[in-house]
Jmol script that loads the backbone (N, CA, C; Angstrom):
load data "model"
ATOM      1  N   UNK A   1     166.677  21.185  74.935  1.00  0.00           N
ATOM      2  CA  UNK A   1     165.254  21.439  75.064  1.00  0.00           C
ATOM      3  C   UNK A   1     164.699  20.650  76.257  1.00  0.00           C
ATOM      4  N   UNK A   2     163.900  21.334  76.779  1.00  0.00           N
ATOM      5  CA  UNK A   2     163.337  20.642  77.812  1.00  0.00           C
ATOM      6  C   UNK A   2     162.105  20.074  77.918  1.00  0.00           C
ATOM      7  N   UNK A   3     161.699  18.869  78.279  1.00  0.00           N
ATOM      8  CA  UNK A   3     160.378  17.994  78.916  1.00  0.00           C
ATOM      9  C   UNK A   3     159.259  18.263  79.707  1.00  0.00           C
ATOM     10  N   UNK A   4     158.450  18.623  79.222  1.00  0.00           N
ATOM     11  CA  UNK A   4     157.475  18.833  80.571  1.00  0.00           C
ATOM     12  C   UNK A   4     156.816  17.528  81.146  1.00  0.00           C
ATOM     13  N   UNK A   5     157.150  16.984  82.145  1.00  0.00           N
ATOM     14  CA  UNK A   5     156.500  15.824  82.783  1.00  0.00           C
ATOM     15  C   UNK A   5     155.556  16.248  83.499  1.00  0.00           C
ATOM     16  N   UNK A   6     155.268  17.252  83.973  1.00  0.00           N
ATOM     17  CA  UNK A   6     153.874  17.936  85.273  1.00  0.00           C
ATOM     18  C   UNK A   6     154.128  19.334  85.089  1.00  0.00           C
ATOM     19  N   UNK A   7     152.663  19.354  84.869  1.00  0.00           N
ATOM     20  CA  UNK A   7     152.412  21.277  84.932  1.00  0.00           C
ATOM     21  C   UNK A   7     151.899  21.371  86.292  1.00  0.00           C
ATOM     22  N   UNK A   8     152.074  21.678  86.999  1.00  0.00           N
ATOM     23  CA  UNK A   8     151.379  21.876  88.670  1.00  0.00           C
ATOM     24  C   UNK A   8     152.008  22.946  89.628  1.00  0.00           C
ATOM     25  N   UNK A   9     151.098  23.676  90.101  1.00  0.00           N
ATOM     26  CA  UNK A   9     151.255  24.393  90.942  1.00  0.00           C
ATOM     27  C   UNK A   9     150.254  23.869  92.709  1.00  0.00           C
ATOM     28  N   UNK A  10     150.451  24.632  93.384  1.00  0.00           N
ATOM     29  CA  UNK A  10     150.276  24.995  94.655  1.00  0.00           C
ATOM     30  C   UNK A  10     149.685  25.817  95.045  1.00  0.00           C
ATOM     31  N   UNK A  11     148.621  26.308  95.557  1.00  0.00           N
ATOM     32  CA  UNK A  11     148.010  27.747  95.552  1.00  0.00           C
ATOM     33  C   UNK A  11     148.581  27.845  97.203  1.00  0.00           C
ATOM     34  N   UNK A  12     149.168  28.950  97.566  1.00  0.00           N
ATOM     35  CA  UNK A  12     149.205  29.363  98.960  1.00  0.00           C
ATOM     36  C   UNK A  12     148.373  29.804 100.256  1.00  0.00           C
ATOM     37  N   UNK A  13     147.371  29.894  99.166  1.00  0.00           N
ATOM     38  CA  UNK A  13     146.024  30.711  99.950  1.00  0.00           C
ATOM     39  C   UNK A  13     144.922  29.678 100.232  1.00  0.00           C
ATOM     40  N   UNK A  14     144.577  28.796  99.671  1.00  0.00           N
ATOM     41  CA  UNK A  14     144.124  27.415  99.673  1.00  0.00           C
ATOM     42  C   UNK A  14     144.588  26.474  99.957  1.00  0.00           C
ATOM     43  N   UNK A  15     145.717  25.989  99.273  1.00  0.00           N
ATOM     44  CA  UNK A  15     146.412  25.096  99.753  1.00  0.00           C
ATOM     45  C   UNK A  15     145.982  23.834  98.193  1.00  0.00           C
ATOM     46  N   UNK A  16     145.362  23.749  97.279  1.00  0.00           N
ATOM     47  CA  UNK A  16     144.936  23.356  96.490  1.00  0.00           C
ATOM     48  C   UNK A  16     146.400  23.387  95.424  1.00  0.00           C
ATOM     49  N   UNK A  17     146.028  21.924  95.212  1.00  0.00           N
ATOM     50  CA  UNK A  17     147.009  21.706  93.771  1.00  0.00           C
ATOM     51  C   UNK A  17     146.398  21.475  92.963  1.00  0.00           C
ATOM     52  N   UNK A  18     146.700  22.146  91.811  1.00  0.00           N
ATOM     53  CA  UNK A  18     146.131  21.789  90.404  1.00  0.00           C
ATOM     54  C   UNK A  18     147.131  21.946  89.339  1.00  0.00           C
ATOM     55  N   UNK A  19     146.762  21.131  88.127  1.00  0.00           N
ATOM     56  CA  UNK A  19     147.254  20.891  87.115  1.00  0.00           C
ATOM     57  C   UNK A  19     147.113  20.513  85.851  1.00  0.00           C
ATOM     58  N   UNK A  20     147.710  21.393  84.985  1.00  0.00           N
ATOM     59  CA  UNK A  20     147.076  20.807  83.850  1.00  0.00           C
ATOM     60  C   UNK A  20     147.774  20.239  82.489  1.00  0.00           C
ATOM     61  N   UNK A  21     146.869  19.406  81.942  1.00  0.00           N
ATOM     62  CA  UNK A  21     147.214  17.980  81.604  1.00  0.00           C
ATOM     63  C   UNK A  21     147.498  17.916  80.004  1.00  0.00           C
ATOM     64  N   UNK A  22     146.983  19.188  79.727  1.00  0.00           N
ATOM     65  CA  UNK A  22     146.769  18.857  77.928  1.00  0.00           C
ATOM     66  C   UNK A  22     146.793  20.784  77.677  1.00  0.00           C
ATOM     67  N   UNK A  23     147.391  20.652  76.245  1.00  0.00           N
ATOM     68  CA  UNK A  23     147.755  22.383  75.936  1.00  0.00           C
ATOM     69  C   UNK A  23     147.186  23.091  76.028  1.00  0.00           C
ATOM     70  N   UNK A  24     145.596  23.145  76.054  1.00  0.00           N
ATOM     71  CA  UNK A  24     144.572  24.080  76.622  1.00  0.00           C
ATOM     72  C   UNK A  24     143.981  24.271  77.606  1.00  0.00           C
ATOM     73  N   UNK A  25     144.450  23.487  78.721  1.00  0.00           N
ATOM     74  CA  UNK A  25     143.553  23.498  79.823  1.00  0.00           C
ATOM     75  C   UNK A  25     144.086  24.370  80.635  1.00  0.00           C
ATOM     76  N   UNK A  26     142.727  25.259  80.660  1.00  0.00           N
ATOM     77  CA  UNK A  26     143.244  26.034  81.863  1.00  0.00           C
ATOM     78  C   UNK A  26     142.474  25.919  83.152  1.00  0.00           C
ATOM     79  N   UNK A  27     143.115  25.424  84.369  1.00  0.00           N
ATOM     80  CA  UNK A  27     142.953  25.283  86.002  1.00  0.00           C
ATOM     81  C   UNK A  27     143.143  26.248  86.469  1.00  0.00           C
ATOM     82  N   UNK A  28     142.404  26.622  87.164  1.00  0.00           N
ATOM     83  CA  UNK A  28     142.333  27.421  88.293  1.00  0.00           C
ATOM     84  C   UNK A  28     141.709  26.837  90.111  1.00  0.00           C
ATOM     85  N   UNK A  29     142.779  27.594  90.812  1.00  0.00           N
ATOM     86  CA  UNK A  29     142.460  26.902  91.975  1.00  0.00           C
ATOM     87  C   UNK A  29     140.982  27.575  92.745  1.00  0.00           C
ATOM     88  N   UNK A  30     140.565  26.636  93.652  1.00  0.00           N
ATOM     89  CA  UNK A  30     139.197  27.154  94.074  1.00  0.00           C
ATOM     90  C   UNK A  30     139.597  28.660  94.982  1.00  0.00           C
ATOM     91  N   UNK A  31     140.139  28.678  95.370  1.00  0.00           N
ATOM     92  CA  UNK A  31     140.082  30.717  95.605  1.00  0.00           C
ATOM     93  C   UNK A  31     140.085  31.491  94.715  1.00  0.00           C
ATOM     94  N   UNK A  32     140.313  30.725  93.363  1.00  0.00           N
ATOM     95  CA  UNK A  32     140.747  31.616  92.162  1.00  0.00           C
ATOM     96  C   UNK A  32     141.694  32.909  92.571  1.00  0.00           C
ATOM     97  N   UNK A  33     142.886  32.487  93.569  1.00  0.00           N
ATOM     98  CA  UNK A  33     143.952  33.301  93.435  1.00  0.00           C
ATOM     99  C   UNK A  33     145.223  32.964  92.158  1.00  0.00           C
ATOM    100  N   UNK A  34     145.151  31.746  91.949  1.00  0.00           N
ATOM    101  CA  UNK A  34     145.922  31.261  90.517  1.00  0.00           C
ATOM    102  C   UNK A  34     145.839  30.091  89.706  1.00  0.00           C
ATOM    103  N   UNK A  35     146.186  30.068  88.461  1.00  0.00           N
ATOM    104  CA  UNK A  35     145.788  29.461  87.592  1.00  0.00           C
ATOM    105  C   UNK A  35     147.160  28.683  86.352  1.00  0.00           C
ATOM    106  N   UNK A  36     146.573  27.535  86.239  1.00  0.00           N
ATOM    107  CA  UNK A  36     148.252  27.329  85.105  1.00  0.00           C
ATOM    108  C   UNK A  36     147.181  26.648  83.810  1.00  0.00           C
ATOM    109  N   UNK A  37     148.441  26.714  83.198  1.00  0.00           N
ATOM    110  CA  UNK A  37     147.197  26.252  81.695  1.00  0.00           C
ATOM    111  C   UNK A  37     149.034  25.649  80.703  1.00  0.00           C
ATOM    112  N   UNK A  38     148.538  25.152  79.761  1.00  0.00           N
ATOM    113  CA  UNK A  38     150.155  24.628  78.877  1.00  0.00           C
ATOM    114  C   UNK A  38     150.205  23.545  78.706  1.00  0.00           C
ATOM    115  N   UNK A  39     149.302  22.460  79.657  1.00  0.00           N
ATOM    116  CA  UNK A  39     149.945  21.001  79.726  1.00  0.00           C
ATOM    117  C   UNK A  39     151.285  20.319  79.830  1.00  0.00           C
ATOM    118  N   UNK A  40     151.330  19.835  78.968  1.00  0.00           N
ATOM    119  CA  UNK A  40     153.077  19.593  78.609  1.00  0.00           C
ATOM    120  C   UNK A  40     153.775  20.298  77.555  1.00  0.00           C
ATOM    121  N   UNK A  41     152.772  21.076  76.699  1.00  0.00           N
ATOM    122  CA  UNK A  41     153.186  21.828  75.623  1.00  0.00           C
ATOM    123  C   UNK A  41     153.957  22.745  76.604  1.00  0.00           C
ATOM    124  N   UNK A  42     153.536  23.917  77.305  1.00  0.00           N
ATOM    125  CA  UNK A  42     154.462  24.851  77.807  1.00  0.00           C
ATOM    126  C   UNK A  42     153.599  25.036  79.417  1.00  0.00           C
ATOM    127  N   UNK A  43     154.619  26.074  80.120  1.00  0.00           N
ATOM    128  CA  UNK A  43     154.180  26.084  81.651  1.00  0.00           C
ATOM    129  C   UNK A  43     153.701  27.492  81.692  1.00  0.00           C
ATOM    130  N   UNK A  44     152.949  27.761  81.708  1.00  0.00           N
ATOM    131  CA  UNK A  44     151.697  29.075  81.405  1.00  0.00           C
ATOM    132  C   UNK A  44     151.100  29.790  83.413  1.00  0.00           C
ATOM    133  N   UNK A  45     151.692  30.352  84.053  1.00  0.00           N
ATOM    134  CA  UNK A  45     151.186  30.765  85.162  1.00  0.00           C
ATOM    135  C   UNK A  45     150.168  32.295  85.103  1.00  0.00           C
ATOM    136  N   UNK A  46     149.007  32.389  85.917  1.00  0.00           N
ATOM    137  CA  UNK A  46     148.414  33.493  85.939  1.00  0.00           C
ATOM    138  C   UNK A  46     148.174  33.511  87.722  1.00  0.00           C
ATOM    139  N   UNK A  47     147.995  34.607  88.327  1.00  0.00           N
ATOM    140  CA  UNK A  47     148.162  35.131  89.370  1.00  0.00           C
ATOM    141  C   UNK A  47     147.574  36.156  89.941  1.00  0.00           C
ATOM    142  N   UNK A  48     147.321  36.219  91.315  1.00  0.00           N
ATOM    143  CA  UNK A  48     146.767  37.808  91.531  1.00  0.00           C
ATOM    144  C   UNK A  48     147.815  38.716  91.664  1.00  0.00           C
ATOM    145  N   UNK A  49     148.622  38.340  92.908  1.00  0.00           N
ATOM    146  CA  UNK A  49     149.411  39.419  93.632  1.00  0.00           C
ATOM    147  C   UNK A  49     151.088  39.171  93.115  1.00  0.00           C
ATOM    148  N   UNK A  50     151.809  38.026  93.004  1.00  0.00           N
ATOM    149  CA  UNK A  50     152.735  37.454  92.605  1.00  0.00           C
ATOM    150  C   UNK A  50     153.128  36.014  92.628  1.00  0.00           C
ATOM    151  N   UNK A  51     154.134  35.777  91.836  1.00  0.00           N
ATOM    152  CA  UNK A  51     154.348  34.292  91.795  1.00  0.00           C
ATOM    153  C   UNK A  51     154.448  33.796  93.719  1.00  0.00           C
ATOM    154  N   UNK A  52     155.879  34.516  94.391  1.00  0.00           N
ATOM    155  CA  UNK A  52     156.174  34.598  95.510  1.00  0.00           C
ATOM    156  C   UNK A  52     155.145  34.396  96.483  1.00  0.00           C
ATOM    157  N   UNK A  53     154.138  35.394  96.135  1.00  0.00           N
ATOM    158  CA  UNK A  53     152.998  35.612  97.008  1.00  0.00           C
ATOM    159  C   UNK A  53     152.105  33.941  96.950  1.00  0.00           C
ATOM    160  N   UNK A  54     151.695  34.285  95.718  1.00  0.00           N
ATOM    161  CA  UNK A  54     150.363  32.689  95.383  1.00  0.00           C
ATOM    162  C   UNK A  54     150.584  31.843  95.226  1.00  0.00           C
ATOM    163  N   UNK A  55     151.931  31.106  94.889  1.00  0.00           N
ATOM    164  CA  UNK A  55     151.530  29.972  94.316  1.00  0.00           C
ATOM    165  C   UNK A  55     153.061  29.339  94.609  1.00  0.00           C
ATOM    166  N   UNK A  56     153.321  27.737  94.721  1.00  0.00           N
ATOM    167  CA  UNK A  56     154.466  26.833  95.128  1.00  0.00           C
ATOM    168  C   UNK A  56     154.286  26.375  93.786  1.00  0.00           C
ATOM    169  N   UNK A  57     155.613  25.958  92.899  1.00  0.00           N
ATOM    170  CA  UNK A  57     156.073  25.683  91.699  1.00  0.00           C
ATOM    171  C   UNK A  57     156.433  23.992  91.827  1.00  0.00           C
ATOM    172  N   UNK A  58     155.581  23.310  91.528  1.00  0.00           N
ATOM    173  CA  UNK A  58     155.955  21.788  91.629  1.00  0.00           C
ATOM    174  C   UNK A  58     156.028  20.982  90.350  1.00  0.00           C
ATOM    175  N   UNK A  59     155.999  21.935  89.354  1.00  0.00           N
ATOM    176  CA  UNK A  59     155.912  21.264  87.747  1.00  0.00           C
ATOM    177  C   UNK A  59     157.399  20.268  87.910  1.00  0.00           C
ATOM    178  N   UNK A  60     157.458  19.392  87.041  1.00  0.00           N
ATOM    179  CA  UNK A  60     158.572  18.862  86.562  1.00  0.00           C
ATOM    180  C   UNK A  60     159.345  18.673  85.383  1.00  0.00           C
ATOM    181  N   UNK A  61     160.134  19.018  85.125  1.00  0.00           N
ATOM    182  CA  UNK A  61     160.921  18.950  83.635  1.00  0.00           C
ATOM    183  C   UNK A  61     162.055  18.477  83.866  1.00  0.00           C
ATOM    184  N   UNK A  62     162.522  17.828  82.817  1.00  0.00           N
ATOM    185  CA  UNK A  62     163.637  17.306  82.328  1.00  0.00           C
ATOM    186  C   UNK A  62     164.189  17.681  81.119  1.00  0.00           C
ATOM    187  N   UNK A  63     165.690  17.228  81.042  1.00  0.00           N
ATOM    188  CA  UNK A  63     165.871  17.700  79.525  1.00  0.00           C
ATOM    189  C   UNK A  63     166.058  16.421  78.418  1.00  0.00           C
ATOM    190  N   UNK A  64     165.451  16.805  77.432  1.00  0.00           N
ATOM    191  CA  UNK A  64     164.986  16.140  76.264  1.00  0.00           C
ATOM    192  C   UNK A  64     166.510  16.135  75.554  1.00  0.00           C
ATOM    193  N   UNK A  65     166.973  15.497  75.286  1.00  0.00           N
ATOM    194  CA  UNK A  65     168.526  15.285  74.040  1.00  0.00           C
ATOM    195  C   UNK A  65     168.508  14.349  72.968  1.00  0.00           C
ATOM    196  N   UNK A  66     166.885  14.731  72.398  1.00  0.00           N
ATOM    197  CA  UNK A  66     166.946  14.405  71.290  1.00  0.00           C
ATOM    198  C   UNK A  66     166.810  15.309  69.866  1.00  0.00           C
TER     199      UNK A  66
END
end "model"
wireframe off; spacefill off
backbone 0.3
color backbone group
């Protein structure tokens, strides 16, 4: 099972990082081309055009072995 240490993305179109911190929050970047939400509970992406297209993937996880 895996760790979520950082939910964060990159918006491409802005250039704005955001992230979010706790299981409901949902961020969105100021172009509102994309958005992540999950916290550390899970990694939740929303988008206009595609992942490829909008957004750089900088979350971090590890794996949990407990």
């Amino acid at each position: 099972m895996e760790k979520i240490i950082s939910n964060k993305i990159q918006c491409k179109h802005c250039g704005e990082v955001i992230e979010s911190k706790h299981v409901h929050e949902f961020v969105t970047c100021k172009c509102e081309t994309c958005s992540v939400d999950g916290g550390h509970y899970h990694l939740s992406r929303s988008y206009k055009n595609s992942p490829e297209e909008d957004f750089i993937e900088l979350s971090e996880v590890e794996e949990d072995n407990q």
